[in-house]
C-alpha positions in Angstrom: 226.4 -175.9 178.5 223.8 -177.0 181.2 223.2 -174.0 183.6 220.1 -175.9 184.7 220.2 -176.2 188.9 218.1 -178.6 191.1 215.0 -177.8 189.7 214.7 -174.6 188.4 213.6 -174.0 184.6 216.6 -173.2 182.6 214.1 -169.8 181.8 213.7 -168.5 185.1 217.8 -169.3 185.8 219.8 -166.7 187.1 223.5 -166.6 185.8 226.4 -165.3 187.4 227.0 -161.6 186.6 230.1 -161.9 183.9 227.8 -164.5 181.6 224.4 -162.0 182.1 226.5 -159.7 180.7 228.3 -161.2 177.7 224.9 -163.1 176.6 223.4 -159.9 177.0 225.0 -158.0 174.6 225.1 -160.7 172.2 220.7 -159.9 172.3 221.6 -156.8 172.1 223.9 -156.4 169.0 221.5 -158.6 167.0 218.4 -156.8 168.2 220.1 -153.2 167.8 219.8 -153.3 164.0 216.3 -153.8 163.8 215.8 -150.9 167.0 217.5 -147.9 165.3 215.7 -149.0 161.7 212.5 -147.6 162.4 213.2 -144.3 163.8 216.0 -143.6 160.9 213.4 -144.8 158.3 210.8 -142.4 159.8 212.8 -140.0 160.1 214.6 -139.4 156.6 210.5 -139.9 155.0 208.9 -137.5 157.5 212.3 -134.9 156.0 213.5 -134.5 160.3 216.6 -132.8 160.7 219.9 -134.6 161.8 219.1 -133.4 165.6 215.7 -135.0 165.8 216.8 -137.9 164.1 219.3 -139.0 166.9 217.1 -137.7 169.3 214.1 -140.8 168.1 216.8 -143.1 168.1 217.9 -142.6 171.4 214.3 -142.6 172.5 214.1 -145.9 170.6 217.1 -147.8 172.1 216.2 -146.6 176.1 212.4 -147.3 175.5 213.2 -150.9 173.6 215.8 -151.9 176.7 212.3 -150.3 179.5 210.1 -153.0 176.9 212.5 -155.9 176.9 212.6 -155.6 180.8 209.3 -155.4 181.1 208.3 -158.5 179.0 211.1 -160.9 179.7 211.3 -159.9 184.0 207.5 -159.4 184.0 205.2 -157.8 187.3 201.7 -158.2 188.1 200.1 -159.0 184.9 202.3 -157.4 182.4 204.9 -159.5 181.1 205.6 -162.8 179.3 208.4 -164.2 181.5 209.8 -165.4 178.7 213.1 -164.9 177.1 211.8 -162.2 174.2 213.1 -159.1 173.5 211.3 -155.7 172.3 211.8 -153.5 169.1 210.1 -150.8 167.4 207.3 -153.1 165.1 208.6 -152.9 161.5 204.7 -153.7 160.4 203.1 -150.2 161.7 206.0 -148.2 159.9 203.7 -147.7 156.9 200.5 -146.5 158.7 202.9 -144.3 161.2 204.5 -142.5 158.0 200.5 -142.2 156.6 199.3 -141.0 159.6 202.6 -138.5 160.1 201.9 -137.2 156.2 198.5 -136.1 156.8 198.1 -135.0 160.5 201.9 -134.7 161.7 204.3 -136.1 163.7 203.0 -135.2 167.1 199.5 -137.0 165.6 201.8 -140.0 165.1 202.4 -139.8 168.8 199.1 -139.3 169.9 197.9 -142.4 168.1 200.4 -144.6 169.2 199.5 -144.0 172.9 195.4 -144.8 172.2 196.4 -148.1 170.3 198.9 -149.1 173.3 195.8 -148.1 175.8 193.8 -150.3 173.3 196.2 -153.2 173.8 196.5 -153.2 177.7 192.8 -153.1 177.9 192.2 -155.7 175.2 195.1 -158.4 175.9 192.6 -160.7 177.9 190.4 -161.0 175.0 193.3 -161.1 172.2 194.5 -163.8 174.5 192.2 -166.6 174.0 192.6 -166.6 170.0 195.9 -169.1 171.2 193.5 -172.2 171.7 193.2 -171.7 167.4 196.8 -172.4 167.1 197.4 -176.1 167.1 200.8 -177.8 166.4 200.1 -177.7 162.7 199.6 -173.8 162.5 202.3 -173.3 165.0 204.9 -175.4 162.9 204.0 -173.2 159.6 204.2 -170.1 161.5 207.7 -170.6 163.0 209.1 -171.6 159.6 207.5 -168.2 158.0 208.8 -166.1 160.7 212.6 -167.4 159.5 211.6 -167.6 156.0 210.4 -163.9 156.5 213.8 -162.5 158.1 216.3 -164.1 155.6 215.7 -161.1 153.2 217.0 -158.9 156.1 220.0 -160.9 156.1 220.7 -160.9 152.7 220.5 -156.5 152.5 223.0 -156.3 155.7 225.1 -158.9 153.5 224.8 -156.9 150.5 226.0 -153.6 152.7 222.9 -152.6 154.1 221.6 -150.4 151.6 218.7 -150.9 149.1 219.4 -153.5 146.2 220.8 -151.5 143.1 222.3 -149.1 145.3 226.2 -148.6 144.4 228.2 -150.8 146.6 225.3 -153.2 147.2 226.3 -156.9 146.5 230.3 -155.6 146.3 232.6 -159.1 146.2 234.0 -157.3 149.7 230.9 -157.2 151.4 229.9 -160.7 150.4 233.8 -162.3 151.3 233.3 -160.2 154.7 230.1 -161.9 155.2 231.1 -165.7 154.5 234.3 -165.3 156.4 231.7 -163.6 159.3 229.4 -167.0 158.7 232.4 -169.3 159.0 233.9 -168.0 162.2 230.7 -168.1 163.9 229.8 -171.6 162.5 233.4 -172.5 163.6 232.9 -171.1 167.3 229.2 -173.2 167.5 230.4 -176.2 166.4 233.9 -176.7 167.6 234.0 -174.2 170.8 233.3 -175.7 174.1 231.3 -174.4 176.8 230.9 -170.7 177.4 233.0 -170.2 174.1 230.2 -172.2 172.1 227.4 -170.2 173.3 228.8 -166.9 172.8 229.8 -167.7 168.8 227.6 -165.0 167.5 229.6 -162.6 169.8 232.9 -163.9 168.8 231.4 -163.5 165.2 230.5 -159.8 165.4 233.8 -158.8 167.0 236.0 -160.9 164.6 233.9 -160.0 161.6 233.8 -155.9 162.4 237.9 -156.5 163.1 238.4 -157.5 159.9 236.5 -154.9 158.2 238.4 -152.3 160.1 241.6 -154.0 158.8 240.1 -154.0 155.1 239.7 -150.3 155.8 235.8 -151.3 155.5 234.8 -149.7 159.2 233.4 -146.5 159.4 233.4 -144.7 162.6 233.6 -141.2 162.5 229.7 -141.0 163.9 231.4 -142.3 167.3 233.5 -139.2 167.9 230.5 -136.7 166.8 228.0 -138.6 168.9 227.7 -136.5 172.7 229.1 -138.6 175.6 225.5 -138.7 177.4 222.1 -137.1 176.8 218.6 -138.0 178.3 215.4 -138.5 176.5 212.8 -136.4 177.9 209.2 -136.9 177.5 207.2 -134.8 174.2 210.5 -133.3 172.8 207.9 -133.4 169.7 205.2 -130.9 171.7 202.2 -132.8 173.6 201.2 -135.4 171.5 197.7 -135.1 169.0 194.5 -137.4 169.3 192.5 -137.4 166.5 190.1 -140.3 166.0 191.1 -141.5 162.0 195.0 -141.7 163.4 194.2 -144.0 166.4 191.7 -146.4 164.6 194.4 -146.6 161.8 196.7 -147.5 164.5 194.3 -150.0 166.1 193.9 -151.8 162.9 197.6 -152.2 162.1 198.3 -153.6 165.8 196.3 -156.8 164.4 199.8 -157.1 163.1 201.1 -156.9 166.1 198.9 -159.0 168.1 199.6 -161.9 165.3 203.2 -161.5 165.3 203.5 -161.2 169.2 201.2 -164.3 169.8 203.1 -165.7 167.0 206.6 -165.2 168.4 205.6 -166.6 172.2 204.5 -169.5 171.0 207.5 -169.7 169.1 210.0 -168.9 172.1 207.7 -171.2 174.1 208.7 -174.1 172.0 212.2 -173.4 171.7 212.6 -173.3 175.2 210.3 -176.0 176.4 208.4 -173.7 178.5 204.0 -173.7 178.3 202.5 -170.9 176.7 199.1 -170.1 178.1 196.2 -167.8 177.9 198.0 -165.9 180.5 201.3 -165.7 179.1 199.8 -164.2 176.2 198.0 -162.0 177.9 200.6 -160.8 179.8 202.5 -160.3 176.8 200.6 -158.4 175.0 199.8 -156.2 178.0 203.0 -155.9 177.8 203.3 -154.8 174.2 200.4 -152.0 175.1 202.3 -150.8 178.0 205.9 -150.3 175.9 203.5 -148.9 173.0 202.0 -146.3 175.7 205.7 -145.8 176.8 206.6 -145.2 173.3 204.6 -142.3 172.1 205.1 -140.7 175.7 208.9 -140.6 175.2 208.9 -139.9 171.0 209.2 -143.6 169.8 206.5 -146.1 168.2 204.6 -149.2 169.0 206.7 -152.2 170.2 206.5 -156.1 169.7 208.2 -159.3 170.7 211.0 -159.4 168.0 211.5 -162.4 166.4 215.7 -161.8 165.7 216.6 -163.2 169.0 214.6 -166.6 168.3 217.6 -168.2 166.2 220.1 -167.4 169.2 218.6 -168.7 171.8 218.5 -171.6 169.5 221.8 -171.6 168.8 223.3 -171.2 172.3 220.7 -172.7 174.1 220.9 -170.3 177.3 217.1 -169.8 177.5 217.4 -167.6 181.0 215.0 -164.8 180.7 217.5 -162.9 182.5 219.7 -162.3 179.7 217.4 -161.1 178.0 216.8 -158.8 180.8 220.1 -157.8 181.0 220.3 -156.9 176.9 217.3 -154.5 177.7 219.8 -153.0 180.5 222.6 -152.7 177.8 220.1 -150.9 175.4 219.1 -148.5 177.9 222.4 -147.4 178.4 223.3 -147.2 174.7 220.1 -144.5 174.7 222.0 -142.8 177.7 225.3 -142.8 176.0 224.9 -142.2 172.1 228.8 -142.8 171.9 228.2 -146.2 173.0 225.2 -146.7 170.6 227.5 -144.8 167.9 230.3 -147.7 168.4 227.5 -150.5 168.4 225.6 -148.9 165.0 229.3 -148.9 162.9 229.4 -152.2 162.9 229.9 -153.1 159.3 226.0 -154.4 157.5 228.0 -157.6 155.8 228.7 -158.9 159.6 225.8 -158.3 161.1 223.7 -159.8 158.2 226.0 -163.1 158.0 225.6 -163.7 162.1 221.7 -162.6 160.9 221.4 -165.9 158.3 222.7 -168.5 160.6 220.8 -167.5 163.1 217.2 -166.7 161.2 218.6 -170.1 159.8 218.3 -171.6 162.5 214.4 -170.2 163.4 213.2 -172.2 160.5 214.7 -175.1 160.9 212.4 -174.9 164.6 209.2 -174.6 163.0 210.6 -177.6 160.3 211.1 -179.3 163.3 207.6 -178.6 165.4 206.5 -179.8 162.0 208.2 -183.4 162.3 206.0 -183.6 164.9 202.4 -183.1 163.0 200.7 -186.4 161.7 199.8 -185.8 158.2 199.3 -188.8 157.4 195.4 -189.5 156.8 194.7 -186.0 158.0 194.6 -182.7 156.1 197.4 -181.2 158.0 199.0 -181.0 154.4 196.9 -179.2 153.0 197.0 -176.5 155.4 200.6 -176.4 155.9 201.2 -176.1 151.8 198.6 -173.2 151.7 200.0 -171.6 155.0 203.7 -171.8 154.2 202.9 -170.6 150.6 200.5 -167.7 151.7 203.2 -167.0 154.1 206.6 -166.7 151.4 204.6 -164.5 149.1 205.1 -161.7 149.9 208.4 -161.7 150.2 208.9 -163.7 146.6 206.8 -161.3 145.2 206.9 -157.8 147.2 205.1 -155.8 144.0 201.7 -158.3 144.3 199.6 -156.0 146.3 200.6 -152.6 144.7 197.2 -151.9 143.3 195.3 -152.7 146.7 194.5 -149.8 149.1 196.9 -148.7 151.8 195.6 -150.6 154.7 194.7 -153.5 152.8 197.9 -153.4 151.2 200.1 -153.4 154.8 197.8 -156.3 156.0 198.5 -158.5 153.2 201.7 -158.0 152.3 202.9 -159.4 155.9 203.7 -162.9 155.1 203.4 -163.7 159.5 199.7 -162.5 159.4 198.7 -164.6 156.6 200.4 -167.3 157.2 198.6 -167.4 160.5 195.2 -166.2 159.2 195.1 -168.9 156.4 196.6 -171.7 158.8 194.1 -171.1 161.5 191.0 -170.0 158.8 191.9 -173.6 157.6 192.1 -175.2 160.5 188.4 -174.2 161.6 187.0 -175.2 157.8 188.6 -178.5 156.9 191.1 -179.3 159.6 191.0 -182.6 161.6 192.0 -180.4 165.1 189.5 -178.0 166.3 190.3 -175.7 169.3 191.0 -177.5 172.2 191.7 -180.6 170.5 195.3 -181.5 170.5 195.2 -185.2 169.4 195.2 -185.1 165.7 198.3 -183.0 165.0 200.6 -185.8 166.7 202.4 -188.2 165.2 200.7 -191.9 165.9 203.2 -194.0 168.7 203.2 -196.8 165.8 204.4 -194.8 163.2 207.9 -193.5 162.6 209.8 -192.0 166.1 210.9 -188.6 166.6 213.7 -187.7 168.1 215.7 -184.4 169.1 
């Protein structure tokens, strides 16, 4: 559906309000997952009781829907403007629980803010590494960031539990998850119009009604949750600043820096919208101002999230403002836990077989920004085979880096970061393209023709 008028970019569009709305909280059931993940993990290793855990996820969800605002609606220099949404970053998990361990939850806090100051103060700088990421590296690093979600997918398909956990892998889970996969292939490829682009929608809902048919739904957390309940600033006590904690935190928001870069760049392509110094600039400003936000309010650093990626692909409704209008909806699930409640039983299986089409569908954009790399008579094959294979190992083989030292351990076992670390390392030692040179990765006009 074109929602392109005269000649505004389909980004900066603004929808009527029904359509906001309804692509909204399609963003906002994928991204909610993901969200709420964090804080429960956190919680259940740091032993919080059941009161403190909903209070962090309630924190999470309003202070994710403040982020997504903030990057995808943008003001003075904080801000993408691009169609990305904000979650709680999955990679500091490991250093927050170290840091919580040793010094305490309120020292968790404490570091988070410094390392979001960090990032506000440092985006500028962190912003010119883009002109080391040419069409080559960019291609390898949207296939990994697919490659790298599919194992997600597969433990919401399984029932969302660990592997070997009983249940796990259950014939009902997997039959809810194909039937889940074929409606909302169904609604993409055969629905017209609005129908079409709201397929992962019409996937959730029919997927969840079936489980609650198959007696697989659980809701009883919707009538325990409270009606509506504010998250107030330090519910922990004032936050802790010690100076191991926050450069801990500063060198695990490397991570973050990678993977946000990582993930403009790849919205930027999927959307046909140039990504700049300045748009990365002002998203990672905007990364360190939902960070600072975060430990204020008793959350954790945020990032672009990379889940939303595959739906904007698949519905092709790029606006930024439905985006913008998924961070509303998550702000009001953290204002209404009954609502967040409803939105958290949806059944794993569903939610992990929208989750495969659509991180499906991320990889097949960086296979196809890679259709668009000369490798012939270049080394742009080289790079890609050592980037792409840097980039699946650790997730083919999660034990590899047991023996290696905590921090080392959390930096390489993220395939994103060394996937871009060896593309662009590469690049610089044997590659034809050197920063600022954007002739070599492109196919030559006499060769074989592209088309999308």
């Amino acid at each position: 559906m074109d929602v392109t008028t005269g000649t505004t970019h389909p980004v900066d569009e603004m929808l009527p309000a029904g359509m906001l709305f309804a692509f909204g909280l399609q963003h906002a059931l994928v991204m909610y997952a993901g969200t709420v993940a964090v804080p429960l993990i956190f919680a259940a290793a740091m032993h919080l009781s059941t009161a403190q855990t909903v209070l962090l996820i309630n924190c999470g969800l309003m202070t994710s829907g403040i982020a997504t605002i903030v990057q995808s609606v943008g003001f003075w220099k904080f801000g993408s403007r691009l169609p990305i949404v904000q979650g709680s970053s999955f990679a500091m998990l490991a250093s927050m629980l170290l840091i919580g361990q040793i010094y305490g939850v309120r020292s968790v806090f404490g570091a988070v803010i410094g390392a979001g100051v960090a990032m506000v103060l440092l985006a500028p700088v962190m912003a010119r590494l883009m002109r080391f990421f040419p069409p080559v590296v960019i291609g390898c690093l949207i296939t990994i960031i697919g490659l790298t979600l599919v194992p997600v997918a597969g433990r919401w398909i399984g029932g969302g539990g660990a592997p070997g956990s009983p249940g796990f892998g259950s014939v009902a889970n997997l039959a809810l998850a194909f039937v889940t996969i074929l409606i909302t292939v169904a609604v993409q490829a055969w629905g017209k119009g609005f129908v079409a682009n709201i397929s992962v929608l019409v996937g959730l809902l029919a997927g969840s009604i079936l489980a609650a048919l198959c007696g697989m739904g659980h809701y009883g957390m919707v009538a325990d949750a409270p009606w509506f309940a504010i998250s107030t600033p330090f519910a922990f006590g004032l936050p802790e600043f010690h100076v191991m904690p926050v450069v801990i935190m500063l060198l695990s928001m490397v991570i973050i820096v990678a993977e946000t870069t990582g993930n403009c760049l790849a919205i930027g392509r999927v959307v046909d919208m140039p990504v700049t110094d300045a748009t990365i600039a002002g998203a990672l400003r905007a990364d360190g101002l939902s960070t600072i936000l975060g430990g204020l309010f008793n959350s954790f650093p945020y990032n672009a999230f990379t889940q939303n990626t595959g739906l904007i692909a698949i519905t092709d409704i790029r606006s930024r403002f439905v985006v913008a209008a998924a961070g509303v909806v998550m702000i009001g699930l953290g204002l209404f836990p009954k609502l967040g409640a409803l939105i958290a039983a949806l059944p794993p299986p569903v939610l992990g077989g929208c989750g495969l089409v659509m991180f499906g569908m991320t990889t097949i954009g960086g296979v196809r920004e890679l259709l668009h790399v000369r490798f012939e008579g270049t080394r742009n094959g080289l790079i890609a085979a050592v980037s792409i294979g840097l980039g699946v190992l650790p997730m083919a083989c999660p034990d590899l880096f047991t023996h290696l030292a905590g921090l080392w351990r959390l930096l390489l076992g993220n395939g994103v970061l060394l996937c871009i670390l060896s593309g662009v390392l590469l690049n610089l030692l044997v590659g034809d393209e050197k920063p600022g040179d954007r002739k070599s990765s492109e196919p030559e006009e006499s060769g074989f023709e592209i088309t999308d």
